[in-house]
Structures are given as C-alpha cells and as structure tokens.
C-alpha positions, 0 to 999 in steps of 0.5 A: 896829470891834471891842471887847476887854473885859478880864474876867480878873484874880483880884480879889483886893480882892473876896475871899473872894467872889472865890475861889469866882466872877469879880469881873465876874460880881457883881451891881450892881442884881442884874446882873453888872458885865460885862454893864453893859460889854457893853451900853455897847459894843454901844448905840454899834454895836460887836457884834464883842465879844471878852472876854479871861478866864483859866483859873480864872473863864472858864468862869463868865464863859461860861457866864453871859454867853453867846455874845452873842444876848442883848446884839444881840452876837457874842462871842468868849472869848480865854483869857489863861493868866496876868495878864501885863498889859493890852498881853498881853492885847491881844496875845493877842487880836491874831488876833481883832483883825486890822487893825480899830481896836478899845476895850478896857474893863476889865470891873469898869469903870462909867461913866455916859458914853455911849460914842458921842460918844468913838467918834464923836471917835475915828473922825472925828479917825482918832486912833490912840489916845484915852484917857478920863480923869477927875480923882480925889483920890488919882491915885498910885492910877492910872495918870495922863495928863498932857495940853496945852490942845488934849487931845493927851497929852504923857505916861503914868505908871502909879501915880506917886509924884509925879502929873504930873496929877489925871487917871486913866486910866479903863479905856475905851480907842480903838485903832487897829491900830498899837498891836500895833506899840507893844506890841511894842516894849515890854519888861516892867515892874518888876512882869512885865507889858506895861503899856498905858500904856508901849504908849500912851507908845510912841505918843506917842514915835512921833509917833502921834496920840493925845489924851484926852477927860474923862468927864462923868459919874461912873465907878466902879471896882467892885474893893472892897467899899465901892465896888461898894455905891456902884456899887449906890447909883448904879444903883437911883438911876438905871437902872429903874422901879417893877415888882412882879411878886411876891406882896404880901400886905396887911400890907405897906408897899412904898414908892419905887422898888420892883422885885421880880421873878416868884416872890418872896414878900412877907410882913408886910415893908417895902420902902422904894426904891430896892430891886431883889428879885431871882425867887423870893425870900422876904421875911417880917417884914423891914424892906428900906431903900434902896440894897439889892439881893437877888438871886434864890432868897434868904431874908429871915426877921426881919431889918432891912437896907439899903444891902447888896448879897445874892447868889444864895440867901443866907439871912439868919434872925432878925438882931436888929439892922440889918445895914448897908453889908454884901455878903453871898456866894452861898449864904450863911447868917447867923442868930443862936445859939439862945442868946447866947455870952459869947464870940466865936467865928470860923473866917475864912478868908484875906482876910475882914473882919469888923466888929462894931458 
C-alpha cells in the first residue's frame, strides 16, 4: 500500500501569503498543515509516501518536509508542472505507484478520523475505490456523492448546481490499481483538467466496486483564512499538553494550556491557553489570548492578541488596540506611526484584505 498526497496548487485563497511559500506549508499549531497529512498516513502503516508538488512551491515543500526519516517514512517528490487536475496528478505518479492500491489525501486537507478503520474497510471488502464524505451546508461548493442505503456510490457530481446529496467528497481517497484505466478513459473537463470525480464515475460506470464511508469527526479545508484559524482552534483545543520550556519572569501570569518552546522569552506578559509559543521568541508587555499560535524567532512588544495565527519572525510593536481573528505572514512588521495621521494611507498588494474595526 502506497500513499499519494497532493501539495501542489497555487492557493490563490491564501494570498499575499501564498505568493511567497506553499499553502501546505502554513503553520497550524505552529506545524505545517502537510505534516498533519504525513503523520495521519504514516499512523495507519503506509510509509511508501509520494508527494505530488509543482514548480513554483516544490523546492520549499522539500526542503522543509524532508525525505522522510522524521515521520518513520520514505517519501518520493513528483513534480506536476501545471495544475491539470487531480486524476493528472495521479497520472503522473503512475510509475511511483505501479500496481499497488494507494490513498491520495489532499495536503491542505484535516480530518480528525483516524484513517485505519477506512483502510481496514477498503482492503477487507478488496473495493477498488472508497471515498470519505461528510455532509456540509453548502454542498454546490464540492464535489458531491450521491450514495444508496447499503454505501455503494450510485453517482459523482463536482460543484453541482442542483446537489444530488449533502455529502462532500472530503479529499482522502482509497484506490486500487484500476483507476489509472479510469483515468485513462476520461477526457478533460470544461475547465481543462482530469477530474477525480469523472475517474471515480468511470468506476462505477464499469461495474467497479466503489462505496463510501462517512467521517465521524470533524474535517477542515484549510484553503482560506478564517478556516485555517479554525483549524488552529481545533487543534490547541485538542493536539498537546502543558510545556513551558522558556524563560518566565515572576511578573507574568500563564494560565491554561499553555506551550512555549526553548529560547523564547517572557516578560511582564499574560498567556492564557490554549496558546503554543513557538523557539526563540520574545514576548514583553502583552496580553496573548487563546486560540493563538506564534511561531518561532517573532516579537511581541506592547501588544494584546488572541484567536490569530503568527508566522516565523513576525514583529508585532506597540498595537494600542487588541488584534483579533488576524494571520499575520512570515517576516512580517506591524507597529503604530510615531504620530497618529489624520488619513489612512496604504500600499496593498493584489488579493490582500484589509478591515479596519
């Protein structure tokens, strides 16, 4: 059994941030979103890992994830030179798939299932397809399964106007070797690409067997701002315990589940959990809330913040006022003028969003 994660893509709803570093890579709880995928696979005993990247962001992906040794893995890098779908990007893994059945989970993809009970399903049936779905409110957003009594998948439908279901496809897939014959049969969509829908659709047109399991637990699609903070919320609510390995002085209050790593520094500040504090970061005169990740070598002087998620080396300097449900970039600087302006004045780049409360 092999795995094939998808961590290509331009994640376009994650820019600015995206344009400068893979939307995989962004920290949840102060790890990167992929790894979250990596060590789901590997817990259920798939080691053979490949990881599907493209030209722009690949490198990064590499260089930070590794060949493996750290998950208990061995990961191969596939480069997909253009975003031609999902069914293309199992294509183009075929000669690191060969003949053995395979998941293919989508990088920006978190679930909270353990994936061994679906393997389990998947190899005990010998199904050459099964598919994880979980009902949504908005299923015109999805792709959609529709789905009889006994799980047997009567029909796909990717982003439908009219839903045959509520049930979305979920971005976590078991295949056997017979879909490279389905994908092969397929033509592109109306948008250009090979859809893994149309491929798994082909299946069930061929009298393969393919069937669906629900997922019990929740699952987020970490593609946008607001729901990456919610991913971050899930996971200090439930992934680690208290460790404080920093330098605390007596004049600061840390409260609740509190994690801060080696080097940082705190200093007249108040941490209430859930809070992870990532190495070598200085925090003085602040107010840190729950449901906030700061990552490693950033700066927190005379500032409030909470439900917010900071990147690697951001400073945030003398913000007179609480930042809230806020993303903050790698390297990135916010501090007050040295003299309030009567007017606003902006350089944003394309595809920012800025609110002014």
């Amino acid at each position: 059994m092999k795995a094939l994660i998808l961590s290509g893509g331009k994640g376009t709803r994650l820019r600015p941030l995206t344009y400068t570093g893979a939307k995989q890579l962004v920290p949840v709880a102060n790890k990167p979103i992929l790894w979250y995928g990596i060590e789901s696979i590997v817990a259920a005993g798939i080691t053979d890992i490949g990881i599907i990247i493209s030209p722009e962001t690949g490198e990064e992906i590499e260089y930070q994830t590794g060949k493996g040794e750290q998950f208990g893995a061995k990961i191969t890098y596939i480069v997909q030179d253009h975003p031609l779908g999902l069914a293309h990007a199992v294509k183009v893994a075929q000669p690191f798939l060969g003949d053995s059945p395979f998941i293919m989970y989508l990088g920006d993809n978190l679930i909270q299932d353990s994936l061994n009970s679906f393997l389990d399903e998947f190899k005990s049936k010998q199904l050459d397809s099964l598919i994880l779905l979980r009902s949504v409110p908005n299923p015109t957003a999805f792709g959609v399964a529709k789905v009889d009594e006994k799980g047997r998948v009567l029909k796909l439908v990717e982003k439908p106007k009219v839903p045959p279901s509520n049930l979305a496809l979920v971005g976590v897939y078991f295949f056997s070797p017979t879909i490279h014959k389905a994908i092969a049969s397929i033509q592109p969509s109306a948008r250009g690409e090979l859809e893994i829908t149309d491929a798994i659709q082909e299946l069930i047109n061929t009298q393969n067997n393919v069937e669906a399991l629900q997922l019990q637990g929740w699952w987020l699609d970490t593609g946008k701002k607001d729901d990456l903070l919610e991913a971050n919320r899930i996971i200090l609510d439930n992934k680690f315990e208290i460790i404080i390995e920093a330098e605390v002085d007596d004049k600061s209050q840390i409260s609740g589940r509190v994690h801060i790593d080696k080097g940082s520094k705190i200093i007249n500040s108040t941490i209430r959990g859930p809070v992870i504090i990532g190495q070598n970061c200085h925090i003085e005169n602040c107010f840190v809330g729950p449901y906030t990740s700061i990552g490693d070598n950033s700066t927190l002087i005379d500032a409030d913040i909470e439900h917010s998620v900071i990147l690697e080396g951001a400073k945030i300097l003398e913000i007179h006022q609480r930042i809230v449900d806020s993303l903050i970039g790698r390297r990135a600087k916010l501090e007050m003028a040295p003299q309030r302006p009567k007017a606003l004045r902006f350089m944003v780049g394309d595809d920012s969003h800025i609110e002014l409360v």
